[in-house]
C-alpha positions as CSV (number, residue, x, y, z in Angstrom):
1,X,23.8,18.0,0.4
2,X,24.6,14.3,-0.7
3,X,24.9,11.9,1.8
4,X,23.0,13.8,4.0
5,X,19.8,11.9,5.3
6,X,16.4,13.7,4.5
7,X,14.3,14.5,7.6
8,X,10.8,14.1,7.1
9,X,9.2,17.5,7.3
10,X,5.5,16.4,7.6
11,X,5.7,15.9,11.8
12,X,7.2,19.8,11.9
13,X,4.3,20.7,9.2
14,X,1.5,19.8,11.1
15,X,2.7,21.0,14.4
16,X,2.6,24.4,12.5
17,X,-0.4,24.0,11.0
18,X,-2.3,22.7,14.4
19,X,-0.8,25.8,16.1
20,X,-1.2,29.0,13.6
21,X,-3.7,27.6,10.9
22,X,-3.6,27.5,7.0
23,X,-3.8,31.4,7.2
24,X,-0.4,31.6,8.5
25,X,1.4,29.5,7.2
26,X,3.7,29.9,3.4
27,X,4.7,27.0,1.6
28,X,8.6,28.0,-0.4
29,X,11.1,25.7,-2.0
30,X,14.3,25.7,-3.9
31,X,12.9,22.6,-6.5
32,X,13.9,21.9,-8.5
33,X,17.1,23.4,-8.1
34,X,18.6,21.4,-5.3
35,X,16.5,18.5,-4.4
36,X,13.9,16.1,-6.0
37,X,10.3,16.6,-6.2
38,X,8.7,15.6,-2.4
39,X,7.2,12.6,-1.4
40,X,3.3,14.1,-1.1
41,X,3.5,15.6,2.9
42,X,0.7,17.3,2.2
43,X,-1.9,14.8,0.9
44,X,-3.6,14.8,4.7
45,X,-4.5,19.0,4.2
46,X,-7.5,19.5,2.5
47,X,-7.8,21.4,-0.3
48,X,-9.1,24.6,1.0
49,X,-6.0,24.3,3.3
50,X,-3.9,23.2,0.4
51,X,-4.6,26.7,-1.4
52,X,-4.7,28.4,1.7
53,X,-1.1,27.5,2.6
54,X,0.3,27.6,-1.0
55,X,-1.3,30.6,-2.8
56,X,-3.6,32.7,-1.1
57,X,-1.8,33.2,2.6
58,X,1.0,34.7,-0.2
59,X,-1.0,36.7,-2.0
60,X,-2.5,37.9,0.9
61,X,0.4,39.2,2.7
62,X,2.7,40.4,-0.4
63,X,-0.5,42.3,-1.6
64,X,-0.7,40.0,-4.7
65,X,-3.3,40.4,-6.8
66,X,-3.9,37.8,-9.7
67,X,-6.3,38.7,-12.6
């Protein structure tokens, strides 16, 4: 992976998000394990789709259920 350029992933992100909503959308990653911590592409999502799109779309599919 070094020497590779980065491609933003924020333009892809919100083309997902304008066409299937926070409700289908999952948020995964391999950090820290192969790459550093991102540069925020999420600060423009608010927070109900923040949680939407990294906890509770999971939870609701996988049948998670926290305590």
């Amino acid at each position: 992976m070094a020497g590779k350029p980065r491609i933003p992933a924020a333009p892809y992100a919100d083309t997902a998000l304008d066409a299937l909503g926070p409700g289908r959308l999952v948020s995964g990653s391999d950090r820290p394990v192969c790459r550093p911590p991102p540069t925020a592409p999420n600060e423009h999502l608010s927070t109900a789709e923040r949680n939407e799109i990294f906890a509770q779309t999971v939870q609701r599919v996988y049948r998670l259920h926290t305590p």
